[in-house]
Every structure is written in C-alpha cells, then in structure tokens.
Residue frames as qw, qx, qy, qz and C-alpha x, y, z in Angstrom:
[[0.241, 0.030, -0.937, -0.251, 0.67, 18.02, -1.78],
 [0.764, -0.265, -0.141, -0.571, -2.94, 17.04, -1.52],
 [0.460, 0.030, 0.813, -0.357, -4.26, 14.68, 1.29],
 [0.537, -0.027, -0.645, -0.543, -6.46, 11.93, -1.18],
 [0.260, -0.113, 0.891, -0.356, -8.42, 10.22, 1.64],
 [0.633, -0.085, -0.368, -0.675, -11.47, 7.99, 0.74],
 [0.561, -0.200, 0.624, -0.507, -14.07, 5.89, 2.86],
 [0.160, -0.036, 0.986, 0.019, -14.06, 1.90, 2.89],
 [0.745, 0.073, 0.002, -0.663, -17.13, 0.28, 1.28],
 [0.918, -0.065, 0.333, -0.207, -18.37, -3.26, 0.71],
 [0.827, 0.386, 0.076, 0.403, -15.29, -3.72, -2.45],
 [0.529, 0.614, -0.109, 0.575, -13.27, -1.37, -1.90],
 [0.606, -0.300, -0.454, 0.580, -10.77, -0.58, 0.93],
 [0.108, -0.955, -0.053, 0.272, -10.18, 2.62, 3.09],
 [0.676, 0.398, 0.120, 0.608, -7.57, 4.65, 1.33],
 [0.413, -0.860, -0.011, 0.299, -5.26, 7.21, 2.87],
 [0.662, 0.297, 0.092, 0.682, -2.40, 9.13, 0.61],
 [0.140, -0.981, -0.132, 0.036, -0.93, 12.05, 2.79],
 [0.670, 0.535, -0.118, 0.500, 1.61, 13.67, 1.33],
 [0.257, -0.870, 0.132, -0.399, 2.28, 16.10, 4.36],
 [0.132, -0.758, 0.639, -0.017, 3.55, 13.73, 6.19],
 [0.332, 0.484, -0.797, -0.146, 4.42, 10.67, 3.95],
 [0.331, 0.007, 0.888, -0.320, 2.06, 8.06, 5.31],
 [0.628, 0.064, -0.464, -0.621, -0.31, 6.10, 2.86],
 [0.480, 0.014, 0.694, -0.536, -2.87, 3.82, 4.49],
 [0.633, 0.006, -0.273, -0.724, -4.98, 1.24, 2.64],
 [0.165, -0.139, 0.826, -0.521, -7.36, -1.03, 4.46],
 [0.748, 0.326, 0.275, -0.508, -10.16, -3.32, 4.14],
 [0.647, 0.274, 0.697, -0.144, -11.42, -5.25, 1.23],
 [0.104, 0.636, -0.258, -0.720, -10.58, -5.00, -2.24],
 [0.478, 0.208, 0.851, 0.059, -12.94, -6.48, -4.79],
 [0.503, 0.595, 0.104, -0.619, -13.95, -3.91, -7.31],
 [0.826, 0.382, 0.314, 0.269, -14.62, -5.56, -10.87],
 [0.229, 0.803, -0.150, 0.529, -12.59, -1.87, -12.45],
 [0.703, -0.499, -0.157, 0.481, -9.75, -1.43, -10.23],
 [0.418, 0.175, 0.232, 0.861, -8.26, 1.09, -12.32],
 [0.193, -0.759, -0.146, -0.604, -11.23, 3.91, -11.24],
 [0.732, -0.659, -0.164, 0.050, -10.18, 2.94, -7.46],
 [0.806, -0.471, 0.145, 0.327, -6.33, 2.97, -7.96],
 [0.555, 0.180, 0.183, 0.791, -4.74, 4.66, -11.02],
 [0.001, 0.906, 0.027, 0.422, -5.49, 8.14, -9.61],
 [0.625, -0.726, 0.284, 0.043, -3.84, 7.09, -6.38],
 [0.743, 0.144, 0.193, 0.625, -0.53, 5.09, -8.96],
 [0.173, 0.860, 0.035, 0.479, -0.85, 9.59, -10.24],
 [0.228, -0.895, 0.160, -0.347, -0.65, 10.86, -7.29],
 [0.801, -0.509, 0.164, 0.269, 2.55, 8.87, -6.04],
 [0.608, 0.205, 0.145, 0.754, 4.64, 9.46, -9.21],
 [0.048, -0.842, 0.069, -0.534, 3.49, 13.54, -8.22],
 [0.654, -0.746, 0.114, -0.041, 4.58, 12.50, -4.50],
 [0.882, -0.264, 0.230, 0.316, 7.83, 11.18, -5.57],
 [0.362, 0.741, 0.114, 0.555, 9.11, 14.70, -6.91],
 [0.010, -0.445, 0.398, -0.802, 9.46, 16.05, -3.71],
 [0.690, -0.500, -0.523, -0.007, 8.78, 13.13, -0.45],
 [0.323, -0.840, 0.175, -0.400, 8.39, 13.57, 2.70],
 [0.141, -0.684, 0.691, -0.186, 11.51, 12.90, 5.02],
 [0.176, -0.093, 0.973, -0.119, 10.18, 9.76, 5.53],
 [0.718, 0.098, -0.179, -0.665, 7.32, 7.80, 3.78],
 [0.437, -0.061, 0.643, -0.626, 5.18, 5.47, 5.71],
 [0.488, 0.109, -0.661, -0.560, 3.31, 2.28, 3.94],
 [0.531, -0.077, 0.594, -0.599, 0.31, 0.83, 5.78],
 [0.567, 0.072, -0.640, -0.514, -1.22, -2.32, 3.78],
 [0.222, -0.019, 0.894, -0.388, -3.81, -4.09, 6.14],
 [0.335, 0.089, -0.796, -0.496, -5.55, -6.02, 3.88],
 [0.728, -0.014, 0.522, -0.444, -8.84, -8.52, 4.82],
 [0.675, 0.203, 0.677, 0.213, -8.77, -9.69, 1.77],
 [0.305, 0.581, -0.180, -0.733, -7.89, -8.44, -1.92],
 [0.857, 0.447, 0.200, -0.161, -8.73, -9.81, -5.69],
 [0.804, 0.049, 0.278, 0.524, -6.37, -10.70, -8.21],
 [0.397, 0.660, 0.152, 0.619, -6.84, -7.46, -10.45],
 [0.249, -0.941, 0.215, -0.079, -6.34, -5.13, -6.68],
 [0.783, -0.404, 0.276, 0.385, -2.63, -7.29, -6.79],
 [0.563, 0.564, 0.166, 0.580, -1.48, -5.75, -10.02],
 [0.010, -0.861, 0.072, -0.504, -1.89, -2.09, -7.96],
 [0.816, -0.564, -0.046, 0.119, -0.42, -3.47, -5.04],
 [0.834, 0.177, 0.209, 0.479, 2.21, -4.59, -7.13],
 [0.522, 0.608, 0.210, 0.559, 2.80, -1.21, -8.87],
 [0.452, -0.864, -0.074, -0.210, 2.39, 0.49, -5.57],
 [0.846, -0.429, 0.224, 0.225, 5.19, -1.45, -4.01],
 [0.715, 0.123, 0.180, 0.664, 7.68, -1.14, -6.87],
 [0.144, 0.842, -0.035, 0.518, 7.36, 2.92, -6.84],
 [0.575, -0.811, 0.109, -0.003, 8.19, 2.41, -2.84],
 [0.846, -0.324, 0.098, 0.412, 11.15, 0.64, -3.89],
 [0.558, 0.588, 0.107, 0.576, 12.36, 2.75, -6.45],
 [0.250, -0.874, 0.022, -0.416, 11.79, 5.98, -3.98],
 [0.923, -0.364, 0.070, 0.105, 14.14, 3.86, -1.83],
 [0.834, 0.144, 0.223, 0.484, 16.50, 2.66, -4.14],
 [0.109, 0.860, -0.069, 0.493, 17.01, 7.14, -4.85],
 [0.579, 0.097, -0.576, 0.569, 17.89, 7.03, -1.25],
 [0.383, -0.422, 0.085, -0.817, 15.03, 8.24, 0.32],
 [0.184, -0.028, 0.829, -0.528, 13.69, 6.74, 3.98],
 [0.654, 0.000, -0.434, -0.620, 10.97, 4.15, 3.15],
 [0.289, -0.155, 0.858, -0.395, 8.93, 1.96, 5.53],
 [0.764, -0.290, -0.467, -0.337, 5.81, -0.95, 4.28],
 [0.487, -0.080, 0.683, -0.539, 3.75, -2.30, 6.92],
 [0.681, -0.074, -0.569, -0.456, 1.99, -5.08, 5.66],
 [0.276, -0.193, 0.654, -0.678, -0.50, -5.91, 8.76],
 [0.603, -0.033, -0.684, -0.409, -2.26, -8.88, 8.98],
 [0.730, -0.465, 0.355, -0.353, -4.36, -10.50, 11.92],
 [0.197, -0.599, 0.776, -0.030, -2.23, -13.45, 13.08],
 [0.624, 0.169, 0.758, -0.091, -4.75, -16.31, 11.84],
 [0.664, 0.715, 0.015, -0.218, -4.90, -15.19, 8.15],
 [0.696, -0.012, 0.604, 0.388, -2.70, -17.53, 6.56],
 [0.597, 0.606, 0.299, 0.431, -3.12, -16.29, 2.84],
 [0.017, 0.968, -0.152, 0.197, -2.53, -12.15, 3.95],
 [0.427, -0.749, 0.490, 0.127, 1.04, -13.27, 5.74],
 [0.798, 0.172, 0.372, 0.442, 1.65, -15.87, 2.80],
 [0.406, 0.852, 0.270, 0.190, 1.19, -12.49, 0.66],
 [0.232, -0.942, 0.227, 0.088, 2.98, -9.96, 3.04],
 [0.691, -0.344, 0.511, 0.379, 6.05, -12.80, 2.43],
 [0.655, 0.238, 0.469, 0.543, 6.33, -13.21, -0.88],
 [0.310, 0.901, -0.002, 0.303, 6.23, -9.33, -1.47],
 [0.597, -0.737, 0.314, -0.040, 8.52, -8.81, 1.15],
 [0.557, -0.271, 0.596, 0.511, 11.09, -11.48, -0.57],
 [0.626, 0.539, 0.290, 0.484, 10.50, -9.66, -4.16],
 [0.032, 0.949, 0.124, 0.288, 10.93, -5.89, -3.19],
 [0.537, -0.327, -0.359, 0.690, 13.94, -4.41, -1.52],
 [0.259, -0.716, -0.021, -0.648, 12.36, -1.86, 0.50],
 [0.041, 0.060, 0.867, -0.492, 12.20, -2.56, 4.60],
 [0.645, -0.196, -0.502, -0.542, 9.35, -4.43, 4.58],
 [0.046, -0.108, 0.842, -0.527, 7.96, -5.47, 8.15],
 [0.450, -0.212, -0.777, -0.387, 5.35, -7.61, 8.68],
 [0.214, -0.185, 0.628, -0.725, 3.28, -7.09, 11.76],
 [0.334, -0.295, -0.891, -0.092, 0.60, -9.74, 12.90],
 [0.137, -0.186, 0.232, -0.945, -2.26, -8.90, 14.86],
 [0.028, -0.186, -0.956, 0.227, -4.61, -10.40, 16.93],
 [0.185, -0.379, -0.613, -0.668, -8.12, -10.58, 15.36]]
C-alpha cells in the first residue's frame, strides 16, 4: 500500500495516508474552493486501504480551521472509519484541538456523538 503524503499550504491541510502502518494524519487549514481535487483521491485510496488494514488504523484530525465543503470529506472519511470498525477491525480518531478553540471541540463532539468508532478528543495547549 502506497504512503500518499502531501505538504500543508495556505487552503489546504497537511495530509498523511500510510497504509504500512495504518495511521492517516490531516492537519492545518482547509479552505480550497474544489475540495474534491484535494480529497477524493485520498476517499480512493481508503476504500483500496480497507481490503486489507493494518492491525490497527490510527486517525489524526487536527484541524485550525476547515470550510463547509472540507466537512462533507470529513464526513465521508469518518463513516469509512466506522464501517472498518463496525467489520471488526481496531480503529482509533484523534480529533486534536488546542484547548481555546471552541468551534474545533464543538466539531470533534458532535462527530464523536454521530459515529461509533472510539473517538477521543484530545485538547492542547496553543
């Protein structure tokens, strides 16, 4: 399984999808107008990763801040983790947020009470 890694710019977060060992990373800022040239290669390469994960697969979301149209991939992100779960495979989200961002820990909640996956929230001092 390919390693997809790409580097943060001014719209568009850092992005980590390593299939080796089962740890996807995305970070920063997500504001492109086209989300769909940023994120449905990385929606591809999870329904290839979820043929054959790895013992254990690792979700990092540590957001500054995203748009409405990067929540749709969030979204679709999050419901392959649960499904890959719900098979009975070992799934972890991180959804990391510095400890004064009110909206990112409103967010991390309310995915957190729609998904069953373990979903931990980890705060972090800015």
């Amino acid at each position: 399984m390919i390693t997809i890694e790409k580097d943060a710019t001014h719209n568009t977060p850092y992005l980590r999808f390593d299939g080796v060992n089962g740890v996807i990373e995305i970070k920063g800022r997500s504001l492109p107008e086209d989300c769909s040239f940023l994120f449905q290669p990385l929606l591809e390469w999870l329904d290839n990763y979820m043929q054959k994960p790895s013992e254990k697969t690792v979700v990092n979301f540590h957001f500054e801040y995203y748009n409405t149209r990067s929540s749709k991939y969030i979204w679709d992100i999050l419901k392959k983790m649960e499904t890959l779960y719900k098979e009975g495979h070992n799934v972890q989200v991180n959804w990391i947020c510095e400890s004064d961002d009110v909206d990112m820990l409103d967010a991390g909640e309310d995915y957190q009470a729609i998904f069953e996956v373990p979903f931990r929230i980890r705060e972090i001092e800015n």
